[in-house]
GUBA-726171 format. One line per 8 residues: their letters; for each residue y, z, x of C-alpha. Coordinates in pm, whole numbers, plus 50000, padded with zeros to 5 digits. Each point is the difference from the previous one (the first is absolute). Layout:
# GUBA-726171
a> Y/Z/X ~ ...
//
This chain:
# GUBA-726171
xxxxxxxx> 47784/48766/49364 ~ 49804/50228/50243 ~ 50330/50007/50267 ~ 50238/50046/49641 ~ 49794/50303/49945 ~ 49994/50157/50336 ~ 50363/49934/50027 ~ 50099/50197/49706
xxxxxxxx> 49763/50279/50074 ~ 50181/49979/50332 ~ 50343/50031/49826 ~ 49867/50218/49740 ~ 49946/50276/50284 ~ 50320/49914/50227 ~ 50189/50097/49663 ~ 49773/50362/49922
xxxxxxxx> 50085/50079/50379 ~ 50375/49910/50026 ~ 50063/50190/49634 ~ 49827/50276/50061 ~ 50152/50030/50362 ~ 50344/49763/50034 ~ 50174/50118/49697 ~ 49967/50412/50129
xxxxxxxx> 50089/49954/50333 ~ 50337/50074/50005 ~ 49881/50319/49806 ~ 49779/50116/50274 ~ 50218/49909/50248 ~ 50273/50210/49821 ~ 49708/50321/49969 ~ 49996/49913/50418
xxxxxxxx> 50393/50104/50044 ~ 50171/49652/49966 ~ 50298/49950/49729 ~ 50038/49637/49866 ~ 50222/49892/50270 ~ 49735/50020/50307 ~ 49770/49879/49739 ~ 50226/49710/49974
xxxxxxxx> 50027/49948/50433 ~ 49649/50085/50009 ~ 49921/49686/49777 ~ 50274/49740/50088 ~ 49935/50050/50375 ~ 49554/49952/49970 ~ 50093/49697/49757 ~ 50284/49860/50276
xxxxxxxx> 49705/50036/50275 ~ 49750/49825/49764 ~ 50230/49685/49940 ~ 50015/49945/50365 ~ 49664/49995/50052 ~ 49905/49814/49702 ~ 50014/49638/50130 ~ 49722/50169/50258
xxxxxxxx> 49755/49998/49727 ~ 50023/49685/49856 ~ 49952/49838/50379 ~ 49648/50245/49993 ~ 49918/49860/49671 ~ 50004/49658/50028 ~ 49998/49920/50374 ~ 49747/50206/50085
xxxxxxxx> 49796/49894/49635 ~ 49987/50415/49879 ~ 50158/50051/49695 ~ 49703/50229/49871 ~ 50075/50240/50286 ~ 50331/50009/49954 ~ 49976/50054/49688 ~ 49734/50262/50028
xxxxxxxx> 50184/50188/50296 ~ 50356/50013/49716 ~ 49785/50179/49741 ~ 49805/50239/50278 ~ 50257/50114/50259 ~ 50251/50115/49740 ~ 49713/50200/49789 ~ 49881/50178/50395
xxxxxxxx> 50352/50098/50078 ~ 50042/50185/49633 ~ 49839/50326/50135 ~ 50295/50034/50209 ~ 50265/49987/49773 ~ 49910/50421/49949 ~ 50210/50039/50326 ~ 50367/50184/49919
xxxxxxxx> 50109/49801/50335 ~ 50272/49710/49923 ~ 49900/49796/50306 ~ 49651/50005/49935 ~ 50026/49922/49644 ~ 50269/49682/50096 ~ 49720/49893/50250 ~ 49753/50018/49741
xxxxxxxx> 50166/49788/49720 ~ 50153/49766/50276 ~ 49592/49916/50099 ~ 49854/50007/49633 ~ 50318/49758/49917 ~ 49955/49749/50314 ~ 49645/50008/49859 ~ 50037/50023/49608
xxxxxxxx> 50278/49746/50004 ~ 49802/49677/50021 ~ 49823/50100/49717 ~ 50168/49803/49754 ~ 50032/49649/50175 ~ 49640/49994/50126 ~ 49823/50144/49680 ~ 50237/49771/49786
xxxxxxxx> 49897/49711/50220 ~ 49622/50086/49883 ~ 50152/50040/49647 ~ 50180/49695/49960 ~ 49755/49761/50186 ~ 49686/50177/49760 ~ 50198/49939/49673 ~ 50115/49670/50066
xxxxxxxx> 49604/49868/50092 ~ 49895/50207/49679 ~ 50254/49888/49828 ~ 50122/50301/49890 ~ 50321/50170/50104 ~ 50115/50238/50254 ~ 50152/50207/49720 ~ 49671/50042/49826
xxxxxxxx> 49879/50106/50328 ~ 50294/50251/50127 ~ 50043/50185/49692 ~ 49670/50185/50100 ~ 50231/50151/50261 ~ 50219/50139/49748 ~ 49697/50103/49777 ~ 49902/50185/50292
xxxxxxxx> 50372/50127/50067 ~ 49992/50161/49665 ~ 49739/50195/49993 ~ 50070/50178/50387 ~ 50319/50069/49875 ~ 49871/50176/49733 ~ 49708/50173/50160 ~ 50227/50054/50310
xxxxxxxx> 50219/50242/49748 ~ 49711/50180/49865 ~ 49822/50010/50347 ~ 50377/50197/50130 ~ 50052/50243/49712 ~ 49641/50085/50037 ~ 49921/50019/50389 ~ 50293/49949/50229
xxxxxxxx> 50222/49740/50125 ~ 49886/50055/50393 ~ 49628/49825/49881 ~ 50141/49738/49844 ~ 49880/49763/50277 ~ 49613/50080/49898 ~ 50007/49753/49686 ~ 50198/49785/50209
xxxxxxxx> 49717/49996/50317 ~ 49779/49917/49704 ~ 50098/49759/49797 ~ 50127/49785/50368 ~ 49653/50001/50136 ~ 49862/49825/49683 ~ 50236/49718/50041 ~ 49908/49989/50392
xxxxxxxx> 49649/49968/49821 ~ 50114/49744/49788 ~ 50191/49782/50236 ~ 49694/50011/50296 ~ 49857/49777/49700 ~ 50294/49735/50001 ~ 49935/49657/50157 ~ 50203/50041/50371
xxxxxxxx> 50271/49780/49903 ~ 50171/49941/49713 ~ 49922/49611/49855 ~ 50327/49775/50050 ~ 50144/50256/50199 ~ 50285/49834/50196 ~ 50159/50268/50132 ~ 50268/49961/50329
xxxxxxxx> 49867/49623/50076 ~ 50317/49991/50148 ~ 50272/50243/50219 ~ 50115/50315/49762 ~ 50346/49941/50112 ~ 49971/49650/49930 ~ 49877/50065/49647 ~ 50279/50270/49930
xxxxxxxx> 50244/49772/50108 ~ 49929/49723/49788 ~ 49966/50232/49700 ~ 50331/50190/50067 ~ 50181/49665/50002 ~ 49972/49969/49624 ~ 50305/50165/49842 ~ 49800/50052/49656
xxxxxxxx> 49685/50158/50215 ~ 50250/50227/50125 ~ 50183/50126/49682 ~ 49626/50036/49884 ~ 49880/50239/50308 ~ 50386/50166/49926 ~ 49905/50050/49656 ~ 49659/50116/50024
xxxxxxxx> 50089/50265/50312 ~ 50289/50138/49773 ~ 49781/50026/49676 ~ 49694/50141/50213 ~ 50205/50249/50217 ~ 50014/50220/49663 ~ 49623/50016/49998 ~ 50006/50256/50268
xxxxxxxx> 50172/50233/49781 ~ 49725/49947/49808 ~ 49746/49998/50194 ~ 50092/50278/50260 ~ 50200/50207/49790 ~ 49905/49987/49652 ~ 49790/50354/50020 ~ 50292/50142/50123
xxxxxxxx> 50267/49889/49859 ~ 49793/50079/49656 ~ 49892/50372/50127 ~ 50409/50037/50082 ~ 50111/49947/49652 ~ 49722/50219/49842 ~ 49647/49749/49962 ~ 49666/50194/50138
xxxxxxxx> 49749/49779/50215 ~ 49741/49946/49744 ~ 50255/49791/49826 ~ 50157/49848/50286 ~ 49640/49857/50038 ~ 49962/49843/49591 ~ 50376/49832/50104 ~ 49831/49879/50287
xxxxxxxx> 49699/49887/49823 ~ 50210/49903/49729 ~ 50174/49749/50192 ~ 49711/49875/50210 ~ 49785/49942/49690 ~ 50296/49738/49824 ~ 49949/49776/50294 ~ 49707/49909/49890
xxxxxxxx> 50046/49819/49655 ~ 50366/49860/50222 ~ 49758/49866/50252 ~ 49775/49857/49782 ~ 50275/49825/49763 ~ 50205/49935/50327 ~ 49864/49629/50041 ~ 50067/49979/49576
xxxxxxxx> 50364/50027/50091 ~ 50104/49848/50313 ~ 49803/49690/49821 ~ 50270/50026/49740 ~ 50290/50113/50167 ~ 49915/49913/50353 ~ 50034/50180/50344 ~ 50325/50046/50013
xxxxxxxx> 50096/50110/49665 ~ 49705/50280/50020 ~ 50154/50128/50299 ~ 50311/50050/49848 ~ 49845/50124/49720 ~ 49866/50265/50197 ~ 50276/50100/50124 ~ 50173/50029/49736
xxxxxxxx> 49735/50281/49868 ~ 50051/50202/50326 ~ 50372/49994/49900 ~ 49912/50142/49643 ~ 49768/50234/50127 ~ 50225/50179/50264 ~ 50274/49974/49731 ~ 49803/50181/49756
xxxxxxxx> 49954/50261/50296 ~ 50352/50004/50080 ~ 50097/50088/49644 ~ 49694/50269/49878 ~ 49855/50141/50374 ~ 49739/50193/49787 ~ 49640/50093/50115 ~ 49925/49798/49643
xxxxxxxx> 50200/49740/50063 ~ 49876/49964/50333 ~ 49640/50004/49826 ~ 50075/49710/49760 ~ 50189/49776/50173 ~ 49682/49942/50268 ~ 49926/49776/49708 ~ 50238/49721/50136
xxxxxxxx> 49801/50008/50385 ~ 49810/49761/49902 ~ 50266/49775/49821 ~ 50219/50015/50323 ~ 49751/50035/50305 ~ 49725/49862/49820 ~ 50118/49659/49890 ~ 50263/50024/50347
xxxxxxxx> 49740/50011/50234 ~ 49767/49710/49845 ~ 50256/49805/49993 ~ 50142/50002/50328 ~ 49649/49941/50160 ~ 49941/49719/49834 ~ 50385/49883/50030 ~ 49977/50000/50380
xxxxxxxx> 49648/49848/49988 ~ 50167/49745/49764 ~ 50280/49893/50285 ~ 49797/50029/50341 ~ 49783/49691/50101 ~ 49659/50114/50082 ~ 50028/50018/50381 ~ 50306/50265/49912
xxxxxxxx> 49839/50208/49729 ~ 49900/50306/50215 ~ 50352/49967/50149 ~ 50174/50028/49665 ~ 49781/50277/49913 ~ 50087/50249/50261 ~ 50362/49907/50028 ~ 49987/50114/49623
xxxxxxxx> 49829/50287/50053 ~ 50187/50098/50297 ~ 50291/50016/49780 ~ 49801/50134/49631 ~ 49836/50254/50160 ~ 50164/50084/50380 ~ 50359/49981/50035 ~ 50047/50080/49624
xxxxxxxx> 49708/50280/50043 ~ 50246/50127/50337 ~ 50357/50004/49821 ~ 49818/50086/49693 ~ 49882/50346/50103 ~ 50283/50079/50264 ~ 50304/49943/49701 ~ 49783/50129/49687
xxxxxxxx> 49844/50284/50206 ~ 50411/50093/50130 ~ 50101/49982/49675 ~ 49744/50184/49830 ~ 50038/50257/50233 ~ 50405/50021/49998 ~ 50082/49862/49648 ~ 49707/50087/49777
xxxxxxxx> 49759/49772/49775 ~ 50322/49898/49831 ~ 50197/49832/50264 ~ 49636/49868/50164 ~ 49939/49831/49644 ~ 50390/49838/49987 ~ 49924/49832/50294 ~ 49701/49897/49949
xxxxxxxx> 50148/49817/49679 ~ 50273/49825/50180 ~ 49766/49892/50249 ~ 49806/49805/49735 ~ 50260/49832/49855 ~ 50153/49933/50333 ~ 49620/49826/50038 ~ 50021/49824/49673
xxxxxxxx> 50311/49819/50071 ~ 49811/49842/50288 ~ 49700/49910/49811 ~ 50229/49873/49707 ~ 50120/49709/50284 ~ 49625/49951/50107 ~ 49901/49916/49606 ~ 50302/49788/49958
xxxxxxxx> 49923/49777/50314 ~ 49629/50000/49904 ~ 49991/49655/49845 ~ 50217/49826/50312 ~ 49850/50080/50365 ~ 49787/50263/49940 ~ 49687/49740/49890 ~ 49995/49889/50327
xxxxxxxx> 49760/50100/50244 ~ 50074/50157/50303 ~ 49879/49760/50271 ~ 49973/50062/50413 ~ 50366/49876/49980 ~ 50135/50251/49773 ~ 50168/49911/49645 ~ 50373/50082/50022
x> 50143/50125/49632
//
């Protein structure tokens, strides 16, 4: 109970820092000189660095027995480097996010790792253990608006610095390995190899990257593309904490409904949400609208996400779980996070919010159709384990 606590105080504070910070970056970057196409190359080319250097981190991790410090070193790098993002230089800003993303983007797998491996000794679940994340999330979103209307947008890395170097606290107290941890007991290529031989794997990575890719317009663009059609920042930041705060009753009901519908159906069921949500963006692009529909995030990332954790956890033998994990997130968060902000951040900057949201719509139903032939192959192959030889679908 004592590591269940200290892990959501961990995530509690990684959520304050990346809402307060992640969610008005673009914005500061924009008060800097950029529009939202170098934005966009700015951010696909430090996530295309991080990817390749990835598989780096989980050989320092396990074969070298230092998760802790990896873990510490992906919360405090990225929170140093902030200071410099006051420069009005492109190539030092693209150095800096390419670092704090080699750094920040093993975040996920290895704090997960802790998550999943806590929850299941406790008994608990990893949902009931993330959602402190989006707790978190929610309120630096909101205090991240007030903090900008009230000081400026060039500071904006102070609450960040902050809230980081209580979850470096935090995470000095962690155990130096995660329990169970059975991360790259074999060759990455190997691993990827054997995963990427399943056809149904595949549509599922296809599905997820399409549905995910949409996030950066979200994520990277949402303050803008809301100041462009009229919205102030103060309530750019109660969307954002609008939408952060309905993951948490999503990721605390999350296990409630894959139980009943399963995996696979969730996952489609979450994307089918991001489909009515950019629709209803497409059709009313409102500052209002934009407000109120943050009310589906949860529905679509919320029960998404969950589920697709726990679905590749589900197919992976134990000796592969680690590999499954960051050949998901390599895809969920990199290469949809690279053509994510490179086409939303072109089209936001040469169409407009309108054109931005169309495709971001037709992008999630393009993802849905995929995830509609994972769920109907769900009860055949799918059940099978993925073992050192690789289950062909």
């Amino acid at each position: 109970m004592e590591k269940l606590s200290k892990l959501r105080g961990f995530y509690l504070f990684l959520g304050l820092a990346g809402g307060s910070f992640g969610s008005y970056l673009s914005l500061l970057l924009v008060h800097n000189g950029l529009n939202s196409g170098q934005i966009g190359i700015l951010m696909a080319t430090g996530t295309l660095v991080a990817i390749t250097i990835q598989p780096m981190w989980g050989i320092i991790s396990d074969r070298y027995n230092q998760t802790r410090l990896v873990l510490i070193l992906s919360v405090a790098v990225p929170a140093l480097l902030a200071v410099f993002y006051r420069s009005e230089y492109f190539i030092v800003l693209l150095l800096v996010y390419t670092c704090s993303t080699i750094f920040s983007s093993t975040q996920a797998p290895i704090a997960d790792s802790y998550a999943i491996s806590a929850a299941n000794r406790a008994g608990a679940t990893y949902g009931s253990i993330r959602l402190m994340m989006s707790i978190g999330a929610a309120l630096g979103a909101y205090a991240g608006g007030v903090y900008v209307s009230t000081f400026s947008v060039s500071t904006i890395w102070l609450p960040f610095l902050f809230f980081n170097l209580i979850a470096v606290l935090i995470a000095f107290t962690l155990p130096k390995q995660a329990e169970e941890n059975h991360m790259m007991r074999q060759s990455f290529t190997q691993g990827v190899r054997q995963l990427l031989g399943n056809r149904v794997f595949l549509a599922f990575l296809g599905g997820s990257f399409l549905v995910n890719q949409t996030m950066a317009a979200f994520g990277t663009y949402f303050v803008i593309a809301f100041q462009s059609v009229g919205g102030s920042t103060r309530y750019a930041g109660i969307a954002l904490f609008l939408a952060s705060v309905t993951n948490v009753p999503s990721m605390l009901f999350a296990s409630k409904v894959i139980k009943r519908l399963g995996r696979e159906r969730t996952l489609l069921l979450g994307a089918l949400i991001y489909v009515l949500r950019w629709g209803i963006q497409v059709a009313f692009p409102y500052p209002s609208v934009m407000i109120g529909v943050q009310v589906l995030h949860g529905l679509s990332f919320g029960f998404f996400y969950i589920a697709a954790v726990e679905y590749v956890s589900q197919i992976t033998s134990n000796e592969m779980q680690a590999t499954g994990q960051s050949v998901f997130n390599m895809v969920f968060a990199g290469f949809s996070g690279i053509v994510g902000n490179l086409l939303n951040g072109f089209l936001l900057n040469q169409g407009g919010v309108e054109v931005m949201n169309l495709s971001c719509m037709l992008s999630s139903i393009a993802g849905a159709m995929l995830l509609f032939y994972v769920a109907r192959n769900s009860r055949r192959k799918l059940s099978t384990t993925l073992s050192s030889g690789g289950a062909q679908a």
